[in-house]
N, CA, C and O of each residue as an XYZ file, in Angstrom:
456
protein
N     -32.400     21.102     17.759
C     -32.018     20.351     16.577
C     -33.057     19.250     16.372
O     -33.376     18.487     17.284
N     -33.579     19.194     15.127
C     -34.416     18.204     14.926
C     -34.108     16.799     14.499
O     -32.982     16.740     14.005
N     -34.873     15.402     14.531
C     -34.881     14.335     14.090
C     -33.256     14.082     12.814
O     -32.200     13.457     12.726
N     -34.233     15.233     11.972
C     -33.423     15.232     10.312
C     -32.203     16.199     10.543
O     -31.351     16.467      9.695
N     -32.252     16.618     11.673
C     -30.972     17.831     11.918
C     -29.267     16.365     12.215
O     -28.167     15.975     11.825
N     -30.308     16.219     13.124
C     -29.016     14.920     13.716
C     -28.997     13.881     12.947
O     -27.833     13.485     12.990
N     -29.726     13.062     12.124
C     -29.361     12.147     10.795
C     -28.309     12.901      9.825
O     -27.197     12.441      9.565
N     -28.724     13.902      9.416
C     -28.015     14.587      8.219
C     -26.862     14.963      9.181
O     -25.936     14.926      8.371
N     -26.456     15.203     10.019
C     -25.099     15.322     10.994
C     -24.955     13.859     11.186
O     -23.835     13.545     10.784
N     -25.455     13.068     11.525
C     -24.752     11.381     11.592
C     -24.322     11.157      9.989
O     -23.174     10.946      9.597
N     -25.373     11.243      9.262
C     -24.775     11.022      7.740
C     -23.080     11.163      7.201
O     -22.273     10.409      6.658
N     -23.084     12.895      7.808
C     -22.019     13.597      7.263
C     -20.804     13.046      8.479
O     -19.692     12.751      8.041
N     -21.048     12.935      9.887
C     -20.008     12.291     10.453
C     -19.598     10.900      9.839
O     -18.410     10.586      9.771
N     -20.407     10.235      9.481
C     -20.226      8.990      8.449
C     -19.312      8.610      7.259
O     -18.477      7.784      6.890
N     -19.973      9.703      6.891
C     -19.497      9.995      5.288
C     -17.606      9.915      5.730
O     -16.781      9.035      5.483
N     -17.449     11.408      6.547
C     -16.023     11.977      6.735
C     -15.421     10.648      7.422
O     -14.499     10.083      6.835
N     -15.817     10.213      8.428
C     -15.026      8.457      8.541
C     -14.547      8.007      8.011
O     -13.321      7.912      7.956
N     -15.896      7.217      6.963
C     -14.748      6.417      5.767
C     -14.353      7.059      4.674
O     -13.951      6.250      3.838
N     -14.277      8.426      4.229
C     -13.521      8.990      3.646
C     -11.634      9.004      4.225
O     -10.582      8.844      3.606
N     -11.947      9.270      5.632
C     -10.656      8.995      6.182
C     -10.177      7.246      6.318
O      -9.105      6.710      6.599
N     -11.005      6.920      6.105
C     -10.576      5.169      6.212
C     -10.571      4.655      7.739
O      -9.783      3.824      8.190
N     -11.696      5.366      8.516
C     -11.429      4.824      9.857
C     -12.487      4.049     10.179
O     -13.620      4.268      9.751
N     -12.168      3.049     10.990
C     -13.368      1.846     11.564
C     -14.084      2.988     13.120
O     -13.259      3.631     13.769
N     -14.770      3.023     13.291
C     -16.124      3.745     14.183
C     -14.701      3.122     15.635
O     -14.167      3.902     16.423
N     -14.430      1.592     15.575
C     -13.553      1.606     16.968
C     -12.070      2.451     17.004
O     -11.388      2.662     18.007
N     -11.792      2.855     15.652
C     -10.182      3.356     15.787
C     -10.918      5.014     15.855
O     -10.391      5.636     16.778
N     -11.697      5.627     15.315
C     -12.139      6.873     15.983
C     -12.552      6.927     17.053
O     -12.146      7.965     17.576
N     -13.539      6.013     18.104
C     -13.150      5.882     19.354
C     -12.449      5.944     20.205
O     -12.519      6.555     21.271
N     -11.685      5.281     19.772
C     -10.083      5.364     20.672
C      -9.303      6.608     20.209
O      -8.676      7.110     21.142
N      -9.206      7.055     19.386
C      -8.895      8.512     19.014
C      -9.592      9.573     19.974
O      -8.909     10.158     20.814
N     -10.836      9.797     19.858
C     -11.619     10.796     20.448
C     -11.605     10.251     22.060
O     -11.039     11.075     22.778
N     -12.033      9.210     22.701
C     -12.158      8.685     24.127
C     -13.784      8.998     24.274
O     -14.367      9.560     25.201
N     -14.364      8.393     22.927
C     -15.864      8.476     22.782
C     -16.226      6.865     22.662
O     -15.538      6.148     21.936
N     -17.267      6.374     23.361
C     -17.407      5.127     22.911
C     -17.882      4.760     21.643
O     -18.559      5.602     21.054
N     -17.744      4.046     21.281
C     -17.961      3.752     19.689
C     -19.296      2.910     19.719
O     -19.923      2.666     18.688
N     -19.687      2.483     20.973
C     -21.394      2.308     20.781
C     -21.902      3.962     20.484
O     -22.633      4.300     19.553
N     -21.377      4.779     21.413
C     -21.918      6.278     21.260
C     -21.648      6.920     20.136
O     -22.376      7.851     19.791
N     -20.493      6.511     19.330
C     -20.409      7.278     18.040
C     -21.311      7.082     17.369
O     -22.011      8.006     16.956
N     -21.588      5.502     17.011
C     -22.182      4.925     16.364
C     -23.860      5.491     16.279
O     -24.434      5.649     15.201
N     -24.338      5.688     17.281
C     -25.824      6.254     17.960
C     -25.735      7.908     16.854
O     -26.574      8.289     16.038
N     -24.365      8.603     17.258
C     -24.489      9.888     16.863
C     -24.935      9.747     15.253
O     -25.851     10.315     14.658
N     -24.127      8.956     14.856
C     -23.953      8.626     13.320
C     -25.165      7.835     12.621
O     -25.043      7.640     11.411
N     -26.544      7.268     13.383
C     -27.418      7.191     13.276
C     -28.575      8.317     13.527
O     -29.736      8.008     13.260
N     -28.368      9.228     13.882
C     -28.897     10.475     14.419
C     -29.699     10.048     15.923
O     -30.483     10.968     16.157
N     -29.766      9.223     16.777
C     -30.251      9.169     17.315
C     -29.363     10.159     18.673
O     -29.716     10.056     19.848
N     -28.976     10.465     18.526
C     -28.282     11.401     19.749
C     -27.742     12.706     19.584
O     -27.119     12.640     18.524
N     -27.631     13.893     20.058
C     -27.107     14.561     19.882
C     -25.796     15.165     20.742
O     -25.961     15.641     21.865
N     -24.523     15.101     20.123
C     -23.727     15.182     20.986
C     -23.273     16.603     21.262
O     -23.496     17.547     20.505
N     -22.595     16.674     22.448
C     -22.497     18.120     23.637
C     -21.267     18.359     22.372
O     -20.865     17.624     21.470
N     -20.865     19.922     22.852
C     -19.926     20.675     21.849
C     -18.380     19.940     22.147
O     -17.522     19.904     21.264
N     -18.192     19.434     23.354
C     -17.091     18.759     23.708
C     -17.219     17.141     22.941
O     -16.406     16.787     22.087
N     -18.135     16.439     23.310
C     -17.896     15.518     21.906
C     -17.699     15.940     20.371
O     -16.979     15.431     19.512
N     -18.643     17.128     20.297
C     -18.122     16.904     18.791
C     -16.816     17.480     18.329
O     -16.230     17.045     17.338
N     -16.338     18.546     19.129
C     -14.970     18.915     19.303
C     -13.872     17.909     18.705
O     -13.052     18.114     17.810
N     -14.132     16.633     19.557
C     -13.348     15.558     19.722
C     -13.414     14.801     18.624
O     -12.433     14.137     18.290
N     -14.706     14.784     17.816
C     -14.831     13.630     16.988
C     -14.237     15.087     15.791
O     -13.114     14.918     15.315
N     -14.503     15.546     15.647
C     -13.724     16.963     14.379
C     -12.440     16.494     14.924
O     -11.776     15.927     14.057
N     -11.823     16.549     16.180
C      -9.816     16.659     15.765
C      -9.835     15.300     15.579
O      -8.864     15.074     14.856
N     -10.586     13.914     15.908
C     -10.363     12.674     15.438
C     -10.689     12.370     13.795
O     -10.612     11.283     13.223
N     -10.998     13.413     13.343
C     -11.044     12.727     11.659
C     -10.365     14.470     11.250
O     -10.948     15.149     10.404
N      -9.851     14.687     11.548
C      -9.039     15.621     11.040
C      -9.731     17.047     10.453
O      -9.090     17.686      9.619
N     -11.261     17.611     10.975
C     -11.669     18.293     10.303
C     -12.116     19.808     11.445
O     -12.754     19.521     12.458
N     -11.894     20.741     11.300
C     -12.583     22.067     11.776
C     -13.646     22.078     12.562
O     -14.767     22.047     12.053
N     -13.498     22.117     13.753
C     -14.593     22.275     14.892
C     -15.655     22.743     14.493
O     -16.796     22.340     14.719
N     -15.208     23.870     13.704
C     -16.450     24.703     13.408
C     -17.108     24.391     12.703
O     -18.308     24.611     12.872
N     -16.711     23.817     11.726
C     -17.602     23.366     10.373
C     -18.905     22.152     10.995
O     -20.063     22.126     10.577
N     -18.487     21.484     11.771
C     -19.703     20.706     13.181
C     -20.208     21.909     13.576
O     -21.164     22.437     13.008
N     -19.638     22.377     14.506
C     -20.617     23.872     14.743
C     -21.537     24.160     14.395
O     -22.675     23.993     14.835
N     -20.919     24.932     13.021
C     -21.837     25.397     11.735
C     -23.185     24.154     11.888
O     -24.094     24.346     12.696
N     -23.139     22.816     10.939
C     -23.871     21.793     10.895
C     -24.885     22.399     12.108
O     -25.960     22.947     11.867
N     -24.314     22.186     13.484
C     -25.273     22.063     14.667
C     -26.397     23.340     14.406
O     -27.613     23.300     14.593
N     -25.553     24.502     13.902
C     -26.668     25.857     14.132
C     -25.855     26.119     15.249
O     -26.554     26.706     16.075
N     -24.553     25.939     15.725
C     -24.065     26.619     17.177
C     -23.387     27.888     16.633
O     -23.026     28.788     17.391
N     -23.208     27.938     15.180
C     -22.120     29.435     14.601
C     -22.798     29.482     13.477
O     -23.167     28.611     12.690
N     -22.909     30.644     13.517
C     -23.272     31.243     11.747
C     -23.172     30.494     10.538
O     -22.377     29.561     10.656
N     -23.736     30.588      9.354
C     -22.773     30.492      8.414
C     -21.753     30.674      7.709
O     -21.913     31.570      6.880
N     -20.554     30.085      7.697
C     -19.188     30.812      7.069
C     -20.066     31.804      5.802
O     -20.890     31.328      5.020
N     -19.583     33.453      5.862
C     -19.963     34.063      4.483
C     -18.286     33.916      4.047
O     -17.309     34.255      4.714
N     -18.322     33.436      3.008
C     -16.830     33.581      1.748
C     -17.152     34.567      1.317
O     -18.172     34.720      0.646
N     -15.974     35.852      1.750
C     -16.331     36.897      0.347
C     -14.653     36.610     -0.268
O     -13.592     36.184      0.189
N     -15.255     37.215     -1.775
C     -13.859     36.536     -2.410
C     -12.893     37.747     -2.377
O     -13.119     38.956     -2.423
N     -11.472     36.870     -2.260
C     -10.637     37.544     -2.242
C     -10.269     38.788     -2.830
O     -10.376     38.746     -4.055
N      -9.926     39.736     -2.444
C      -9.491     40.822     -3.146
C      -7.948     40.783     -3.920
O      -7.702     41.507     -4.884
N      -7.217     40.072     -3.490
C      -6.269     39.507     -4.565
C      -6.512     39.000     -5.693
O      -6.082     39.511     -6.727
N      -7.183     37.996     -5.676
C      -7.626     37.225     -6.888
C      -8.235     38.755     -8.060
O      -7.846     39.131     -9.166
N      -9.403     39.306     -7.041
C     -10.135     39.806     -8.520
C      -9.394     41.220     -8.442
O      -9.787     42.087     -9.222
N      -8.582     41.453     -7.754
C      -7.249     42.805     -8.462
C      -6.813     42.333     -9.426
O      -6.875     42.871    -10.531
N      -6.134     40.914     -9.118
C      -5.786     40.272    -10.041
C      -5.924     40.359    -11.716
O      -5.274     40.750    -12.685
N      -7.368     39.650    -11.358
C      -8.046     39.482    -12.745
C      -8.216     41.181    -13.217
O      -7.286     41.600    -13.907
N      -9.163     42.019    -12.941
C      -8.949     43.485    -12.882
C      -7.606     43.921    -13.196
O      -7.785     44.834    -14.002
N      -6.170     43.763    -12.988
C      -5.851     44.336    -13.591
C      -4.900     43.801    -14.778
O      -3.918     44.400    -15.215
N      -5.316     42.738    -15.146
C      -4.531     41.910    -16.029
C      -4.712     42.548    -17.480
O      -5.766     42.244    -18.039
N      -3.883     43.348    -18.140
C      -3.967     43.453    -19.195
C      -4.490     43.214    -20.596
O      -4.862     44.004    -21.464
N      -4.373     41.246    -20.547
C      -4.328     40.929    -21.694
C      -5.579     40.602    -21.168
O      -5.310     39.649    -20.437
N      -6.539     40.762    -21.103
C      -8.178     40.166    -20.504
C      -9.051     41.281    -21.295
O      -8.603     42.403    -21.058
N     -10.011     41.294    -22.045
C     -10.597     42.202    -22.420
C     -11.835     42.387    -20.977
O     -11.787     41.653    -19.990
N     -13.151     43.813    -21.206
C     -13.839     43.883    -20.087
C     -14.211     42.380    -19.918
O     -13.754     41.531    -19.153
N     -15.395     42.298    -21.079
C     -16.095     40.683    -20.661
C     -15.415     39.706    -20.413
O     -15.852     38.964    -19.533
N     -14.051     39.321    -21.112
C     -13.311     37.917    -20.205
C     -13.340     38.489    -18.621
O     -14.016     37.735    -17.922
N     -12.805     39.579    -17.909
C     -12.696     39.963    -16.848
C     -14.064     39.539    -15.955
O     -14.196     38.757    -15.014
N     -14.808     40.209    -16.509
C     -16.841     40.038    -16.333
C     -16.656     38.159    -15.787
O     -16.599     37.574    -14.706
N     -16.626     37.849    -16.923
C     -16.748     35.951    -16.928
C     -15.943     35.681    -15.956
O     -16.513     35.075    -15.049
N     -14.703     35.912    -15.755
C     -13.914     35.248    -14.794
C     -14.068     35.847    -13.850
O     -13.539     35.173    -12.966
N     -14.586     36.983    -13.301
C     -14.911     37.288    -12.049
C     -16.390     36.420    -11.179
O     -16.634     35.939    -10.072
N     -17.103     36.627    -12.546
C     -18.121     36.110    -12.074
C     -18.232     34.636    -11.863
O     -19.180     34.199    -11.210
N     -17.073     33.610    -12.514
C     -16.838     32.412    -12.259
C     -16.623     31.942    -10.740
O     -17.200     31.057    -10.107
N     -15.589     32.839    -10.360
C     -14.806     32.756     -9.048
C     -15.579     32.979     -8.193
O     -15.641     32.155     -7.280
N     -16.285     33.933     -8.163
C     -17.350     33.845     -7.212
C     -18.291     32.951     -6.991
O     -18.682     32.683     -5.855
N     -18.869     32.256     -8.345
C     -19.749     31.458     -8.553
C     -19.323     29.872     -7.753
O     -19.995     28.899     -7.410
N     -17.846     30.220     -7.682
C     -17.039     28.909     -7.436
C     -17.111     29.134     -5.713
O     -17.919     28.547     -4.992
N     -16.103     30.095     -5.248
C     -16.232     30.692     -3.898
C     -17.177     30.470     -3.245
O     -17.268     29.514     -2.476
N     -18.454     31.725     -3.539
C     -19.878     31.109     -2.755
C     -20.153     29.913     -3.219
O     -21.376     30.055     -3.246
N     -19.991     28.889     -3.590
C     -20.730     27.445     -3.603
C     -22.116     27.613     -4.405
O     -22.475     28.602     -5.045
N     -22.753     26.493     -4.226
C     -24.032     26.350     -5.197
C     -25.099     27.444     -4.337
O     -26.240     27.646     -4.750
């Protein structure tokens, strides 16, 4: 992991903090990470083992994996879209082809992300 690998992972541990409204010492004491050490992560200067970041994901409430992911330790999630949804749309009656076309191709557009 590089320099800009672990900033842009301190960034985003950052970000999700005070999105949750937590002070760096009340996620500390949550995780049993020191909050000089969070703090380091969240500057990128450190990179933390899969068991810290484990800890700091169930202390702000978010998916191990999605840190994971970030690290390069798991794939990228592929979203393929639901097959409900576009049966759905497919077999909705009142939809002509091209509304069907557009709204399929929306959902996906939405699904996979930018």
């Amino acid at each position: 992991m590089t320099g800009q690998d672990r900033q842009a992972l301190g960034r985003y541990l950052r970000a999700q903090r005070e999105l949750a409204q937590l002070s760096l010492r009340t996620l500390a004491s949550a995780t049993n990470v020191s909050d000089s050490y969070l703090s380091q992560v969240e500057r990128g200067l450190f990179q933390p083992s899969p068991a810290v970041l484990r800890a700091i994901a169930d202390g702000l409430g978010i998916a191990p994996t999605t840190l994971f992911r970030r690290m390069g330790w798991m794939p990228p999630e592929t979203a393929e879209p639901s097959l409900g949804v576009l049966d759905a749309i497919e077999s909705d009656e009142q939809l002509n082809r091209a509304q069907k076309a557009a709204l399929i191709s929306t959902y996906k557009a939405m699904v996979d992300g930018p």
